[in-house]
C-alpha positions in Angstrom: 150.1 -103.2 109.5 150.0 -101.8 105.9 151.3 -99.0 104.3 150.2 -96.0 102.5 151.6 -97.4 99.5 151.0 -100.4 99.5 146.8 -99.9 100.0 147.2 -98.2 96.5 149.1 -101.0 94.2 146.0 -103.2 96.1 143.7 -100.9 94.4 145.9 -99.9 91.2 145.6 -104.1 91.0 142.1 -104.3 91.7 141.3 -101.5 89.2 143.3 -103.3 86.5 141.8 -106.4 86.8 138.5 -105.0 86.7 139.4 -103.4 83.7 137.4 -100.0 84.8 137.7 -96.7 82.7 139.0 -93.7 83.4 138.6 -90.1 82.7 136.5 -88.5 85.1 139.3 -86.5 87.1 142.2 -89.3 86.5 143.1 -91.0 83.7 144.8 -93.9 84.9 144.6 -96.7 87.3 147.2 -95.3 89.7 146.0 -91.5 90.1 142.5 -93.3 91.0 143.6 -95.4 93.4 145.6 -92.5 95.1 142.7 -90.8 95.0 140.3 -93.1 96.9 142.8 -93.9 99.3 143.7 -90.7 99.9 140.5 -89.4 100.6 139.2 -92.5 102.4 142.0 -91.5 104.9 141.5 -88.1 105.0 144.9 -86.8 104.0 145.8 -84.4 101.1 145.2 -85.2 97.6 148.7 -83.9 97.0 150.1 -86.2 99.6 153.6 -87.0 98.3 153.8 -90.6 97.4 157.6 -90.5 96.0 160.9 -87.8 96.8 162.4 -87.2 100.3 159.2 -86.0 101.2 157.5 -89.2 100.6 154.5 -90.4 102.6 153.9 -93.8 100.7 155.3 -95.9 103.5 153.2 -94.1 106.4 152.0 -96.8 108.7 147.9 -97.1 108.0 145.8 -98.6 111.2 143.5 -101.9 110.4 140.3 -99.4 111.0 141.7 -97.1 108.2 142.8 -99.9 105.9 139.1 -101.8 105.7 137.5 -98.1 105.3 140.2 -97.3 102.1 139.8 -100.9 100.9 135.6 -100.6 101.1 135.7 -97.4 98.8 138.4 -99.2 96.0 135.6 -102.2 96.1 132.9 -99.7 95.5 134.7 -98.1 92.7 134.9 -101.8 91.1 131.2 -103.1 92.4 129.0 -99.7 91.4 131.4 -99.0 88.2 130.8 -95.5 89.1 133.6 -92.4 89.0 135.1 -91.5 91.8 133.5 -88.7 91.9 130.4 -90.1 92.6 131.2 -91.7 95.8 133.5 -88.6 97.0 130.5 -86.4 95.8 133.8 -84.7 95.4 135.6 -83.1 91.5 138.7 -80.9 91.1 139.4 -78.6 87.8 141.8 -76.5 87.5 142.7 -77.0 91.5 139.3 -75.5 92.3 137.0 -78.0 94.3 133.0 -78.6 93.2 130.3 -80.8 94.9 129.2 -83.3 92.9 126.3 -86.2 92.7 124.6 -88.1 90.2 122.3 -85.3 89.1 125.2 -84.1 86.6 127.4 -85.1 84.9 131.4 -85.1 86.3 132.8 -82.0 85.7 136.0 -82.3 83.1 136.0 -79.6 80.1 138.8 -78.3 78.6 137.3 -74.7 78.3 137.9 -74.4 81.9 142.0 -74.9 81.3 141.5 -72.2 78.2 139.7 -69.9 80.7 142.7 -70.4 83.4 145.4 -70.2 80.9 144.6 -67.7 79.3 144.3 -68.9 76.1 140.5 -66.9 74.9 141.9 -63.6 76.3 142.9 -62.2 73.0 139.1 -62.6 71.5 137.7 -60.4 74.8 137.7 -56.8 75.2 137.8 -54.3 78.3 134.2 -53.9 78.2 133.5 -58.1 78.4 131.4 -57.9 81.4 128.5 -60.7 80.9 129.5 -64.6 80.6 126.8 -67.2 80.0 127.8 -70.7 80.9 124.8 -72.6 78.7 125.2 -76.0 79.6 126.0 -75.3 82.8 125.7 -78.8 85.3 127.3 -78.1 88.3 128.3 -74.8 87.6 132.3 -75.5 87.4 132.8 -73.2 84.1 130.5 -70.5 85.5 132.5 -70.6 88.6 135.8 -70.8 87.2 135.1 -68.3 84.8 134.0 -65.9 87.7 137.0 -66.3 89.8 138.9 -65.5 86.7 137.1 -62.5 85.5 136.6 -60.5 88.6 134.9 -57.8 86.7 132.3 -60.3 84.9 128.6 -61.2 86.2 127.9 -65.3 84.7 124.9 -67.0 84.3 124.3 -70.4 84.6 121.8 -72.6 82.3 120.7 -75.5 81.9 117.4 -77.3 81.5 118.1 -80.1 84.1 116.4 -79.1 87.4 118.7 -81.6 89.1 121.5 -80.0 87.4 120.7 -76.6 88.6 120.5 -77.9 92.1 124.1 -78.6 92.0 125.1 -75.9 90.5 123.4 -73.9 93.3 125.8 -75.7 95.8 128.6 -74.8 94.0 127.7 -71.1 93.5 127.2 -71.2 97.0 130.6 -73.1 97.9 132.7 -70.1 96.7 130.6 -67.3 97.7 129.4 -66.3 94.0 125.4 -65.9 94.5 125.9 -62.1 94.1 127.7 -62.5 90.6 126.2 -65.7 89.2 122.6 -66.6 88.6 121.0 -69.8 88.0 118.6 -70.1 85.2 116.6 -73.3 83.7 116.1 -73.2 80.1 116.9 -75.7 77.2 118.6 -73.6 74.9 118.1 -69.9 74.7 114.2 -70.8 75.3 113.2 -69.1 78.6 112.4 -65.9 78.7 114.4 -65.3 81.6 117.8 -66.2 80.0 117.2 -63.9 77.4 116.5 -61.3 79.7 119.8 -61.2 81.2 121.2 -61.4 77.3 123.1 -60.1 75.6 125.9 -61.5 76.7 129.6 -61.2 75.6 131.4 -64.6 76.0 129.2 -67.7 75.6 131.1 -71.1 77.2 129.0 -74.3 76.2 130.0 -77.9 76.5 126.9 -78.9 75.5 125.5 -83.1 74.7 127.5 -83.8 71.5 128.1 -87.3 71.6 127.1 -89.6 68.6 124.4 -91.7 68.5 127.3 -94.7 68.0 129.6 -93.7 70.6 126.9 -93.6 72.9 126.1 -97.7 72.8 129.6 -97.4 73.1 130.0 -95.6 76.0 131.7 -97.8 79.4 129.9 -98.2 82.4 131.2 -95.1 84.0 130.1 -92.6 81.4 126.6 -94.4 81.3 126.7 -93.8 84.8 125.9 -90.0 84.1 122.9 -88.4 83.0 122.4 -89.5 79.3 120.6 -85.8 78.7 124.0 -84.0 79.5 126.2 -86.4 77.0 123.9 -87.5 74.0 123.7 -85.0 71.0 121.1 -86.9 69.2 117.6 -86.1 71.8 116.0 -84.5 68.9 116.4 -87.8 67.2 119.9 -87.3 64.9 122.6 -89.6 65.0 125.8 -87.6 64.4 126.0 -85.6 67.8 124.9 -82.4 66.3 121.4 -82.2 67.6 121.6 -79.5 69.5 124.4 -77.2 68.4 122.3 -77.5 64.9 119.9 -75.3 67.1 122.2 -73.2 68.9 124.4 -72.2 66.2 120.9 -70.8 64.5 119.6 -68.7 67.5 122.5 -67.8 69.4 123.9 -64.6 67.1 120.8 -62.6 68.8 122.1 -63.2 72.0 125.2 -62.4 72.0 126.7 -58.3 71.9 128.7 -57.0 68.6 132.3 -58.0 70.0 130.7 -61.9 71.3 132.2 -65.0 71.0 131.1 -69.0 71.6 133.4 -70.6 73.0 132.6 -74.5 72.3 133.5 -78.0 73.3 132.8 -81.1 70.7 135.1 -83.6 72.3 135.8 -86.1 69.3 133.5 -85.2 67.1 135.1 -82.8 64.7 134.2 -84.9 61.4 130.6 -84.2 62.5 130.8 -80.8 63.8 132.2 -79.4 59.9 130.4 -81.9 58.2 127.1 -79.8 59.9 128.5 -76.3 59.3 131.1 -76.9 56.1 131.2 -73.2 56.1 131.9 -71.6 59.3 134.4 -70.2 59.8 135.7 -71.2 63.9 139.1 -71.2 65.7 140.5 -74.4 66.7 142.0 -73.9 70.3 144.9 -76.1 71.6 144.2 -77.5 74.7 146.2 -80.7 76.6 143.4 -83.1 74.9 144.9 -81.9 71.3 143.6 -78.9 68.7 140.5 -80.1 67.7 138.1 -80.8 70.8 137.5 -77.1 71.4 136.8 -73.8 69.3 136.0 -70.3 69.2 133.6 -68.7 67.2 132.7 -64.9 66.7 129.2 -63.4 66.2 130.6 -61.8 63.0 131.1 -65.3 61.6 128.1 -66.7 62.6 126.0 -64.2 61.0 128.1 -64.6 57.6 
C-alpha cells in the first residue's frame, strides 16, 4: 500500500518530466501535485505533509491511489491547470468555481484589496466598485467581502464568463450586493447606468502580441479574449487599455480611482501613456505589475 507522500513525489516526478507550467494557483511542481492528490482524495488542501502533525505517510487504499494517479495523468495528457479539472481556484483563501469559459482566477489586485494596500486612495463615502474585467467574478467578490458597506458590479463582454461569475456571486450569497453586467468596455448602456462608480478594479487582456505565440500550453488553454491585448489588431498589449484609459474619467465620481493590472508589460504600458502620472503598487509578484490611478490624473 502507498502513502500519502509518496503518491505526490510520483506526481512531483511525472510533472517534471513532463516539463508542465505553472502558475495558475501553484507555482511549482510540488504544490501541484499536493494539490491534485489532495483533492483526488478528498482531504484538506492544508493537509500537513511535514511537522509532528504530519499526514504524508497516511496509508492510501489501491481504489484511492488509481483515482489520485488518473488526475496527475490528466494534468500531464490535457496540459490543462489544475483548475480546470477541479473546476475548483483559491485566492486569497476564498474558494471560486471555475471552468473553461474563463480564464483561472490569479490577480494580484485581489492581495492589494485583502491587505489593505488601496485603502489610503478610498474615502468613507467609497460605496460603488466596478470589477470591469470581471471572469469569474473573484475581484468582485473579494472586494465585496472586504468592503461590507460597498455594492460591485461585475463586467465583462464574455457571456460564458458572466455565467461563471453568476455561480460565484451565488456561491457566497452576494446577488443582493453584486450585479452581473455584459458589456466590452464601458459600452452598454446598462453599465453606465449603475456609474459612476468610485473604485474601478480591471485586470483586463494585456498580453503582447509576442508573448502570446509564446504562451505554454496551459495559458493557451484559457480563453485567448481574456489574455490578448492586441484584439483590436496592436501588437504591444495595449489594445484595450488605449480605450479605457480614454473613456473611463466619465465614469468614475470626483474622489475615483483605477486600480490596474499589466502583468509584465510595463515598457508597453508607459511607452502608451509617457505622461500619466499612476502609482506603482508592491505586491508579492514585485512593483511594477500593478498600479493605481486617480481621475484627477487621468483628466490632466
Amino acid at each position: 500500500m502507498t502513502t500519502l507522500i509518496e503518491l505526490i513525489e510520483s506526481g512531483v516526478k511525472q510533472f517534471l518530466d513532463a516539463k508542465l507550467a505553472f502558475g495558475h494557483g501553484t507555482t511549482n511542481a510540488f504544490d501541484e501535485a499536493a494539490w491534485l492528490v489532495l483533492w483526488s482524495l478528498g482531504l484538506p488542501l492544508d493537509t500537513p505533509l511535514e511537522g509532528e502533525d504530519s499526514k504524508a505517510n497516511q496509508p492510501v487504499a489501491l481504489l484511492d491511489a488509481a483515482r489520485a494517479a488518473s488526475i496527475l495523468e490528466a494534468r500531464i495528457t490535457t496540459r490543462k491547470p489544475a483548475a480546470y479539472l477541479t473546476h475548483e481556484a483559491w485566492l486569497q483563501g476564498v474558494a471560486f468555481f471555475v471552468d473553461e469559459r474563463t480564464i483561472v482566477p490569479r490577480s494580484l489586485i485581489a492581495e492589494l484589496i485583502v491587505d489593505g494596500s488601496i485603502d489610503y486612495w478610498l474615502k468613507e463615502s467609497t460605496h460603488s466598485v466596478l470589477d470591469l474585467c470581471t471572469g469569474n467574478g473573484s475581484l468582485a467578490v473579494i472586494a465585496a467581502l472586504t468592503y461590507p458597506d460597498v455594492v460591485a458590479t461585475g463586467s465583462d463582454v464574455s457571456t460564458d464568463a458572466l455565467a461563471v461569475a453568476r455561480i460565484n456571486v451565488e456561491k457566497h450569497g452576494l446577488q443582493e450586493r453584486i450585479a452581473l453586467v455584459e458589456s466590452d468596455g464601458f459600452t452598454a448602456p446598462a453599465l453606465q447606468a449603475r456609474g459612476p462608480f468610485d473604485l474601478i478594479l480591471c485586470n483586463p487582456p494585456y498580453v503582447n502580441a509576442q508573448s502570446m505565440t509564446e504562451l505554454p500550453a496551459e495559458y493557451k488553454a484559457e480563453p485567448t479574449m481574456a489574455l490578448s491585448g492586441n484584439q483590436a489588431g496592436g501588437s504591444d498589449g495595449m489594445d484595450f487599455i488605449r480605450t479605457l484609459m480614454k473613456d473611463i474619467p466619465k465614469h468614475m465620481t470626483e474622489d475615483g480611482v483605477l486600480v490596474l493590472e499589466i502583468g509584465n508589460e510595463r515598457d508597453y504600458f508607459e511607452a502608451a501613456f509617457p505622461t500619466l502620472e499612476v502609482v506603482w503598487l508592491e505586491t508579492s509578484a514585485g512593483e511594477d505589475q500593478v498600479l493605481l490611478v486617480t481621475k484627477e490624473a487621468l483628466l490632466l
